[in-house]
C-alpha positions in Angstrom: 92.7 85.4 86.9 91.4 83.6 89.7 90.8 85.3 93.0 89.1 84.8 96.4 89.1 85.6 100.3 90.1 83.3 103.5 87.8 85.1 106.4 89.6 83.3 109.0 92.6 85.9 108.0 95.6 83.5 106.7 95.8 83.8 102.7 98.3 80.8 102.2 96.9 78.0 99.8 95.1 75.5 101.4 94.9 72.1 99.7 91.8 71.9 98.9 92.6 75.8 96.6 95.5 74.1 95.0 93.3 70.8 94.0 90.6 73.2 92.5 93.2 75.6 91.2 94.5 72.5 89.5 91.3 71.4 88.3 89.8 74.5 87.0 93.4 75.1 84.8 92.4 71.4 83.3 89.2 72.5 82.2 90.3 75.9 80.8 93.2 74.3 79.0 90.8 73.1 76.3 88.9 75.6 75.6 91.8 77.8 75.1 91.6 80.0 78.4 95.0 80.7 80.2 94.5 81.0 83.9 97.3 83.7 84.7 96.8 83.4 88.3 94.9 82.7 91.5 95.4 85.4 94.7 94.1 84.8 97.9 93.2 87.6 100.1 93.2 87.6 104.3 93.8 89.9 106.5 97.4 88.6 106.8 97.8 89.8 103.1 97.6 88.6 100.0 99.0 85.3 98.5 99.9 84.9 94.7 100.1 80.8 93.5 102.1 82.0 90.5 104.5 83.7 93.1 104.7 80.4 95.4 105.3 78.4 92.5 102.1 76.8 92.3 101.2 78.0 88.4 
């Protein structure tokens, strides 16, 4: 489970989260870690990538 903050308040994906979401899943994959998800927090709410179809 991957999970971090936006301080400016919006807690959609940017590009570069999805690029080293992407990236950090790559590197797991080997070593036979499974990334479950990645939730962003703001003060918006909460974002899930496995939820917006991005796992």
């Amino acid at each position: 489970m991957l999970a971090h903050n936006h301080p400016a308040g919006d807690p959609m994906p940017s590009r570069a989260d999805r690029v080293v979401t992407r990236r950090i899943v790559e590197i797991a994959r080997p070593l036979d870690i499974k990334v479950l998800d990645h939730l962003i927090f703001g003060s918006g709410g909460w974002r899930s990538f496995r939820q917006l179809g991005l796992m």
